[in-house]
C-alpha positions as CSV (number, residue, x, y, z in Angstrom):
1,X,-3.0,5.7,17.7
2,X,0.3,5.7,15.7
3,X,0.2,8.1,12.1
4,X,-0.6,6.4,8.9
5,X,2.3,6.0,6.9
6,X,2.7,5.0,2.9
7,X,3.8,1.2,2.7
8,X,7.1,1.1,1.5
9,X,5.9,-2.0,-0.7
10,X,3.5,-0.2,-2.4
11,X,5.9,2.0,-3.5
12,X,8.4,-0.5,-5.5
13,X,8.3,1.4,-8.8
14,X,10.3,4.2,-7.0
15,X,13.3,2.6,-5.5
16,X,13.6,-0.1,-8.4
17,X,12.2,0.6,-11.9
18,X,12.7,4.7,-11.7
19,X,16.7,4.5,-10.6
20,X,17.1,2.7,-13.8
21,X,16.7,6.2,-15.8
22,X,18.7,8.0,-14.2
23,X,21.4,5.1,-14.1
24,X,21.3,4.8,-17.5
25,X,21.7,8.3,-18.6
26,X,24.8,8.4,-15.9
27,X,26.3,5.1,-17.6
28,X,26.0,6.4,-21.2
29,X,26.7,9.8,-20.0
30,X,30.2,8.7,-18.2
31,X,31.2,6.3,-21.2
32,X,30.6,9.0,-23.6
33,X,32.6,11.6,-20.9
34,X,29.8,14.0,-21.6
35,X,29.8,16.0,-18.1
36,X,26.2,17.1,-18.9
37,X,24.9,13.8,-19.3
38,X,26.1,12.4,-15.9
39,X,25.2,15.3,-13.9
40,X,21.6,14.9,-15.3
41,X,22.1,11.1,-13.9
42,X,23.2,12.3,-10.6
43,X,20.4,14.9,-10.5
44,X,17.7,12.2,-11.6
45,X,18.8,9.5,-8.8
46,X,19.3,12.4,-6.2
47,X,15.7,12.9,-7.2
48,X,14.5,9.4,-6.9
49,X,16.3,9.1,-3.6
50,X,14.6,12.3,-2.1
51,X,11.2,10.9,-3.1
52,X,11.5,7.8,-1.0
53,X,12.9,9.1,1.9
54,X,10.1,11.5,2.2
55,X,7.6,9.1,1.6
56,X,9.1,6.3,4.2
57,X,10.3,9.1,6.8
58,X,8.1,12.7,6.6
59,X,4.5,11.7,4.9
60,X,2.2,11.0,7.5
61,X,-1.6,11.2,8.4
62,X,-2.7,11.5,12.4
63,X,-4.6,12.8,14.8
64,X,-2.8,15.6,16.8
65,X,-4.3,17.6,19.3
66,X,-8.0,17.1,18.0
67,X,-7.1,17.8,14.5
68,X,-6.6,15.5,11.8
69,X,-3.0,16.4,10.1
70,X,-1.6,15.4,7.0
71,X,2.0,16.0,6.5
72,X,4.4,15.7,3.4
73,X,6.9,17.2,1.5
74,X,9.6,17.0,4.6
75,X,7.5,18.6,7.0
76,X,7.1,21.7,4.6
77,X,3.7,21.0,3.7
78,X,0.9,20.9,6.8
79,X,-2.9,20.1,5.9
80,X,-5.3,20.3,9.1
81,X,-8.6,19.9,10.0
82,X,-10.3,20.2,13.4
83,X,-12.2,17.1,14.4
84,X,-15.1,19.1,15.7
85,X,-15.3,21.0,11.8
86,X,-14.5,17.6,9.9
87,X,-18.0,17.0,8.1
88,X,-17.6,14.5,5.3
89,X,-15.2,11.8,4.4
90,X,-15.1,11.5,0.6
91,X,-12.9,9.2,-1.8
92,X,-12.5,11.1,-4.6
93,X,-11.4,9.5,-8.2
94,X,-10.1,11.2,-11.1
95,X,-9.9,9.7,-14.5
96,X,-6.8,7.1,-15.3
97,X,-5.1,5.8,-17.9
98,X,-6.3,3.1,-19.7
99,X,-10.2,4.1,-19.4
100,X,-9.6,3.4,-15.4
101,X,-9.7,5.5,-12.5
102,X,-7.5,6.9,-9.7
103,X,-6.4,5.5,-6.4
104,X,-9.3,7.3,-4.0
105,X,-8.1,10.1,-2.3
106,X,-9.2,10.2,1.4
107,X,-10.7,13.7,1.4
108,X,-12.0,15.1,4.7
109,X,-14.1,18.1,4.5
110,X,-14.3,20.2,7.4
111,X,-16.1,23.9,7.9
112,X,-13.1,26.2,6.5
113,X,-10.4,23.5,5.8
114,X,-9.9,20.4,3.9
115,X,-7.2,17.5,4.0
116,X,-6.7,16.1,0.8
117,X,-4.2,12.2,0.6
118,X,-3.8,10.3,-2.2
119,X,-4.1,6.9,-0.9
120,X,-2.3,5.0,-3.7
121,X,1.1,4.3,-1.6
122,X,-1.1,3.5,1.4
123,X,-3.0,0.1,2.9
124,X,-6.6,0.8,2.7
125,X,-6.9,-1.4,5.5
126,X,-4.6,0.9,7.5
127,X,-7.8,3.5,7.5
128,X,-10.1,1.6,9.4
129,X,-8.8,2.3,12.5
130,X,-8.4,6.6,12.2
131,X,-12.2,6.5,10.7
132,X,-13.5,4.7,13.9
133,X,-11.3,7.3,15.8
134,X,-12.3,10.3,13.9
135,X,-16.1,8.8,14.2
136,X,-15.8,8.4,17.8
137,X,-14.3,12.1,18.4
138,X,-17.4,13.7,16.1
139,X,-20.0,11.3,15.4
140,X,-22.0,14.1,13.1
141,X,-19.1,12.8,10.3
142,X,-20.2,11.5,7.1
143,X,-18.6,9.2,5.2
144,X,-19.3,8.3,1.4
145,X,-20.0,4.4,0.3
146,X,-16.7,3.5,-0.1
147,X,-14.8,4.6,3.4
148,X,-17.9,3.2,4.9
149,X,-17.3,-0.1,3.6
150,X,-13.3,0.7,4.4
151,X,-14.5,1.4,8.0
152,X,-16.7,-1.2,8.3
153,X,-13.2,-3.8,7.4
154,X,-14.4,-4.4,3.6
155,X,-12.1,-4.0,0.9
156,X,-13.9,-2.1,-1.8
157,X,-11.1,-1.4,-4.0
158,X,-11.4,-4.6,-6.3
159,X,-14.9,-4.0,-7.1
160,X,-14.5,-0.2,-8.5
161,X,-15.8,0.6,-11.7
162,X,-13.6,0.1,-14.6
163,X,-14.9,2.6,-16.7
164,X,-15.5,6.7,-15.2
165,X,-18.6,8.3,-15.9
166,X,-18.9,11.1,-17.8
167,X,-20.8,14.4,-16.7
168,X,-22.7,15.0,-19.5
């Protein structure tokens, strides 16, 4: 199976709307010949450039060895689990803006060792296929409602609850 990577279209906001900061403060900055100003320009596209080209060339999730391996930050940062250890599958929401919730995060939970993505810049549909693969390697896994629906081709995102539960 080929890694999952983050869909380049899903990730629009960075290579269009978030250049337009720093190319702003590098146009006012240079006609104002304020140094400061357009090396804080420079700095913010360098930025925005770096943040792409890790996402379309160094974020990936596979299966490597018998271990599920998530891997970001240019290769710096390594997250694995063993196939035989993974035990649950969760999709984990935080609170959002706007009384809405998070992306879900594709949490696998093994014995000592967790890998934790956030699957906003990714095609849910892009999941099915490592869960029947991580399923067929250790069939003990368990996965929560919604990567069982994901596994089972369903697309679960548009019916999530609009509104977070509290705790108390």
């Amino acid at each position: 199976m080929s890694p999952i990577r983050p869909d380049l279209a899903l990730l629009w906001p960075s290579y269009t709307l978030f250049p337009l900061a720093g190319l702003g403060i590098l146009v006012f900055g240079a006609s104002a010949g304020d140094f400061t100003m357009v090396l804080i320009g420079l700095l913010l596209l360098a930025a925005n450039a770096a943040i792409v080209v890790n996402y379309a060339y160094f974020t990936k999730l596979a299966i490597e060895s018998g271990e599920l391996v998530y891997r970001t930050n240019f290769g710096t940062r390594v997250d694995r689990v063993a196939l035989g250890a993974l035990q649950k599958i969760d999709a984990k929401r935080y609170p959002g803006a706007h009384s809405g919730v998070s992306a879900p995060f594709f949490v696998a939970r093994g014995r000592d060792s967790t890998v934790k993505v956030n699957t906003k810049p990714y095609r849910l549909r892009d999941f099915t296929q490592l869960i029947g693969l991580v399923r067929s390697a250790n069939s003990r896994v368990e996965l929560d409602p919604f990567w069982a629906r994901v596994a089972a081709g369903e697309d679960p995102s548009k019916e999530i609850e609009l509104r977070p539960r509290s705790r108390f």
